[in-house]
N, C-alpha and C positions, 0 to 999 in steps of 0.2 A: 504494500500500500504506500499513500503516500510519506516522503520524507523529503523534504526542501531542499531541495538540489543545490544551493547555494555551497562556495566552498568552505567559504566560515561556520556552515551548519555540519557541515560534511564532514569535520574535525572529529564528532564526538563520536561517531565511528567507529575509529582507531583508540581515540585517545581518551582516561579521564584525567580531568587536571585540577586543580585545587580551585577555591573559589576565586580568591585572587588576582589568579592568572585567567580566568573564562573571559573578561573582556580585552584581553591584550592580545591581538591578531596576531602578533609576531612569535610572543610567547605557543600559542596555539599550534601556528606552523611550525615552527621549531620541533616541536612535543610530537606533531606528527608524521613529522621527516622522519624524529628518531624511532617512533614506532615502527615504520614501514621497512628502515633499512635492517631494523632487530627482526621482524619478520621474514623480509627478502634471505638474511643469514640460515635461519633457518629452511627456508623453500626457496632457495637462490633460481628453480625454473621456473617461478610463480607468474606469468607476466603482467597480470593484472597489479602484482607488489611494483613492478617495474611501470606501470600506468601512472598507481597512487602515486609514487616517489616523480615523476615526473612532473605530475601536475601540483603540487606540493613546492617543490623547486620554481616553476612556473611562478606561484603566489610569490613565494619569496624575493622574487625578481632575478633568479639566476638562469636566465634564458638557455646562455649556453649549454649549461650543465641538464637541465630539463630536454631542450629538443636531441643531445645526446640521449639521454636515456629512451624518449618516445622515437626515434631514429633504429634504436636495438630492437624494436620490436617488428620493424618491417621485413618482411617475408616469412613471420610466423603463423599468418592468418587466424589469429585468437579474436578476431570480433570486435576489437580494442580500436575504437574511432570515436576521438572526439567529439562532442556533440554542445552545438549552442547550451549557453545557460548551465554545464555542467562542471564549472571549474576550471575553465577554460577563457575565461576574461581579459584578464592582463595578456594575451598573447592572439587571443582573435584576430586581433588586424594586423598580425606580425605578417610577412612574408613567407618568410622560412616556416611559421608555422604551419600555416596553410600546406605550405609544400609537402609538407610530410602528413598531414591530415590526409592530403587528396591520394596520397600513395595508399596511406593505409587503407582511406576507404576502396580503394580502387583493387583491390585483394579482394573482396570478398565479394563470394557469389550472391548473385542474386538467385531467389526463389520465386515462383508463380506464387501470382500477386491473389491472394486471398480476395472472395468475394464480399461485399459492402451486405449485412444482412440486413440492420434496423439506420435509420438515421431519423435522428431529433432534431429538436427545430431552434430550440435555444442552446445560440452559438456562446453564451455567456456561464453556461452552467458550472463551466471547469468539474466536472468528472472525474471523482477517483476509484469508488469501489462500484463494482456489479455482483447482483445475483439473480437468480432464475431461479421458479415456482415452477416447476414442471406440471402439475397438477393443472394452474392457470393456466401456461404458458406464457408466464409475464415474467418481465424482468427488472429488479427495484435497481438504478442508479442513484449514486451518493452524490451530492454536489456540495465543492467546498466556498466556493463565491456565496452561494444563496443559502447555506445552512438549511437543505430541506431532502427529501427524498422522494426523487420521482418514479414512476410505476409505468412499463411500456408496453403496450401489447404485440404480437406479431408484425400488426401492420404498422405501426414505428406509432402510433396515436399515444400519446402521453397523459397523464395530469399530475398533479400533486397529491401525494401520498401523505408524507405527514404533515401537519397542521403547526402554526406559529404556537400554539402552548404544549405544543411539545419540549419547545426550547433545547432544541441541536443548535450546536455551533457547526462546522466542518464535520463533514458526514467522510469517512474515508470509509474501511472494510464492513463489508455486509455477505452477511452467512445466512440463508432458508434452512429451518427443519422441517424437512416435510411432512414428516413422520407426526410430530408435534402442532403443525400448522402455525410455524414462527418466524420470524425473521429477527434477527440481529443485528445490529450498527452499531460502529463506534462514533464516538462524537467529542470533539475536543478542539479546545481554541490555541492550541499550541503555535498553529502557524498563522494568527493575530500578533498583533504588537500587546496584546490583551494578555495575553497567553505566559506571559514574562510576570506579570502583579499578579494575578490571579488566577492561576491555574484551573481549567475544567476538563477534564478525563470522564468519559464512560461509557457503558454498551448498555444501552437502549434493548426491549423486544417486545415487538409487535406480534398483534393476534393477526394472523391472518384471516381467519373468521371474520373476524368484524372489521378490521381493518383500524384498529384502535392500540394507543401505548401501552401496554402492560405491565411493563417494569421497568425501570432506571436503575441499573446497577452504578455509583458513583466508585472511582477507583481514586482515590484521593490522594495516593504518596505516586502515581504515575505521571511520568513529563509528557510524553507524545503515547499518545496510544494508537495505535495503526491498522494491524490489522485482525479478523476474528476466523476462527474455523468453529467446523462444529465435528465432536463423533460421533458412532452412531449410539450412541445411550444418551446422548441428549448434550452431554457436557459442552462445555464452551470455553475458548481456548484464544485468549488476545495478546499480542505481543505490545510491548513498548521501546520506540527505537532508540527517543533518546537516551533513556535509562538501559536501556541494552537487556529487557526484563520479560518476561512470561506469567499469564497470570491466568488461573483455572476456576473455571465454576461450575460444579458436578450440577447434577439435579436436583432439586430440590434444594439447593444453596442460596442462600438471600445474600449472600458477597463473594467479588471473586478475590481469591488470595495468590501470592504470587509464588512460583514456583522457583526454586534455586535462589544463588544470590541474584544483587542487583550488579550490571554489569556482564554477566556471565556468558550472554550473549551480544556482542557487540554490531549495533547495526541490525538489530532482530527487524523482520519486515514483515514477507509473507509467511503464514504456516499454511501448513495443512497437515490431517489425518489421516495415515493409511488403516486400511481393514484390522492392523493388529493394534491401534491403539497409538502405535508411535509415531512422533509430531517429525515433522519434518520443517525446518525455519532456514530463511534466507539470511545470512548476512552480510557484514559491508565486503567481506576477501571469500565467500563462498554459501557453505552449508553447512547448517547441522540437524545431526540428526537428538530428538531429545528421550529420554524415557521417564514419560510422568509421574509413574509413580517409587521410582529410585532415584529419581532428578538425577539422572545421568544425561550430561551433556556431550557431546563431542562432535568436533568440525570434520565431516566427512573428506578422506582422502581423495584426492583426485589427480589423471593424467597433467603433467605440464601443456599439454594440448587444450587441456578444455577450462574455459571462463564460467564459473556459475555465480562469482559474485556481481552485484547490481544489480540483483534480480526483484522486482517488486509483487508481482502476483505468482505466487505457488501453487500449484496443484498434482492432486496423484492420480495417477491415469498409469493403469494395468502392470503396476511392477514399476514404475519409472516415475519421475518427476515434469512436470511440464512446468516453465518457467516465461516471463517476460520480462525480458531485461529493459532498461532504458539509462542506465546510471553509466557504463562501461562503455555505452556508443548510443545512436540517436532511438536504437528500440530493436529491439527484434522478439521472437517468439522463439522457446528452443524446447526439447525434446530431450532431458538430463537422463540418460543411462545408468541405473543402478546394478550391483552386484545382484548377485540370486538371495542375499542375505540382506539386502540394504544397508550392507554397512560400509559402501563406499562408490565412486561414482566413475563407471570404465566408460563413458562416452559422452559426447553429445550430438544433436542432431539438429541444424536449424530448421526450424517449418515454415518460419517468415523471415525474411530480411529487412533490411532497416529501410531498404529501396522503395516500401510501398508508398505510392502518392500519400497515401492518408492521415500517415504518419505524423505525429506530432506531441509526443512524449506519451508513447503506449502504457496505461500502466498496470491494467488487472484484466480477470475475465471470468466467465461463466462456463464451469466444463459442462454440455448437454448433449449426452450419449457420446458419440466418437466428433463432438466438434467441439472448439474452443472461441468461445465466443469475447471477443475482447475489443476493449476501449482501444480507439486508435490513435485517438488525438483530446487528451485530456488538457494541453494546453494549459499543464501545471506551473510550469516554469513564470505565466505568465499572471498569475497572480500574486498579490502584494500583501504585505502584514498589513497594511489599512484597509484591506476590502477592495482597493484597485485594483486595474489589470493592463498590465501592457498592452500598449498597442490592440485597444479592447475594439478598435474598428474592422481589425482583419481576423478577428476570432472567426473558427469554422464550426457549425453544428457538431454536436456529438455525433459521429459512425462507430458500431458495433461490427468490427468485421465477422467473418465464419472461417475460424482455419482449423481444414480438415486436419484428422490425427489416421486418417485410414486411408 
């Protein structure tokens, strides 16, 4: 789900730092040069450590030494391209950057351009989470500009779902039980200027029956809350990025409590749930896999070939991981290859490429039978801790592409 893309937000990732030092940019990058290069020692074929530490360098103003290191990465084809808006500021209009930008992107294949399923009509909505009611055949969007939840039928026809005394702020992850007849959102004013004084965190659930609020669970020691899965016994399972945290609400639980320390996952985004109960969560340099009820954490192995971290929506799909990335390059949709044990990750598979016209900061989706239904152009980059939006005259409608898995 969402996490502000900014590079200054994008520190806490990597790094925690004392209070002190949180608003001192330099202190910050500093802190997270050294993380990245203490990790690179460790996984020295990491490439994606070799991206961080580049764009990191970047900030700092060490141009050289940065397009050396994003220079090392060309003719690996890891996926690893640049992207507006994503820490990448202080050198956008460089030359040399560009130059090597256009190489990188110029490596990677393109894939058949996934078909347009639903489009909506408000271009302002800024979109981050989706889910789909199989039962209806509807599908609730989050919207973080307008603080509401919209509700879409096959034929793209929309209305408003929840109601102003619901009182969401930024609607990011949204999870259906169908089984239960519910729906789930988080809602939090993290990415307000609001959000710094007075902190609001928590996962809302709606009756699907009635179409009315039925519980506000408040998470009150949470900084960003992001995104929600659900298992099949009902339970409920929300990550927090900036806290790097996990937090569970079985059934019949009136609070969710968090699981592990605070920290423990850093950059936690998307989860999801496979058939045995174990969580599967994105982080800022990959994945991990969790076990809830041993709170056993650990960051899944993986080939020096394949990029899992930047990933924002997660999903389990037959044995494997299905991801969309957007943090590591402008978006793409990938196909994560697990072991026969899940306990580490022998492949990947692109299903999208970054090349689809639609494209514009991809970030979650709806798996419905063997199709992945996802946001193409959430146009997150371009909204503002006041409520603003960039360049809010060339916003494009929300499109739901359909990328086959078969």
């Amino acid at each position: 789900m969402a996490w502000h893309r900014s590079w200054l937000v994008f520190l806490v990732w990597l790094v925690v730092l004392p209070a002190q030092a949180q608003d001192d940019a330099s202190t910050r990058l500093k802190a997270q040069l050294a993380r990245v290069q203490t990790l690179r020692a460790q996984r020295p074929g990491d490439g994606l450590l070799v991206y961080y530490e580049a764009m990191t360098l970047a900030n700092l103003g060490e141009k050289v030494q940065a397009l050396t290191a994003l220079r090392s990465l060309q003719g690996r084809r890891l996926g690893l391209v640049p992207a507006p808006a994503s820490g990448w500021d202080s050198l956008w209009q460089d030359a040399d950057f560009q130059a090597v930008r256009a190489s990188l992107e110029a490596e990677e294949p393109s894939t058949a351009v996934a078909p347009m399923a639903l489009r909506m009509q408000d271009p302002k909505l800024i979109p981050e989470g989706v889910a789909h009611d199989a039962r209806t055949r509807r599908f609730f969007v989050g919207s973080v500009a307008q603080h509401k939840i919209v509700v879409v039928d096959a034929r793209s026809r929309s209305r408003d779902f929840s109601v102003a005394s619901d009182r969401l702020d930024a609607v990011l992850g949204l999870a259906v039980d169908e089984r239960r007849r519910a729906l789930y959102a988080v809602s939090t004013n993290a990415l307000q200027a609001t959000g710094a004084r007075q902190p609001r965190n928590a996962v809302v659930r709606y009756d699907l029956r009635s179409g009315k609020l039925a519980a506000r669970y408040e998470v009150s020691e949470a900084k960003q809350l992001n995104d929600v899965a659900l298992a099949a016994d009902g339970t409920a399972y929300v990550t927090d990025s900036a806290a790097g945290s996990l937090y569970r609400l079985r059934a019949g639980e009136s609070a969710f409590s968090r699981i592990g320390e605070v920290g423990a996952l850093r950059g936690a985004n998307g989860v999801t749930v496979a058939p045995d109960d174990t969580l599967y969560v994105t982080l800022s340099t990959g994945i991990a896999r969790v076990r809830p009820d041993n709170q056993q954490f650990e960051r899944l192995a993986q080939p020096d070939t394949v990029v899992t971290g930047g990933i924002d929506g997660l999903y389990w799909y037959r044995g494997d991981l299905l991801g969309i990335q957007n943090t590591s390059n402008p978006g793409r949709v990938v196909r994560i290859h697990l072991a026969p044990d899940g306990g580490s990750i022998v492949g990947l598979t692109v299903l999208q490429s970054h090349h689809h016209p639609a494209f514009a900061e991809p970030t979650t989706g709806a798996l419905v039978g063997d199709t992945l239904y996802v946001i193409a152009n959430s146009h997150f980059g371009r909204y503002q801790g006041d409520g603003s939006m960039t360049d809010a005259a060339t916003l494009q409608p929300t499109v739901l592409l359909a990328v086959p898995l078969r």
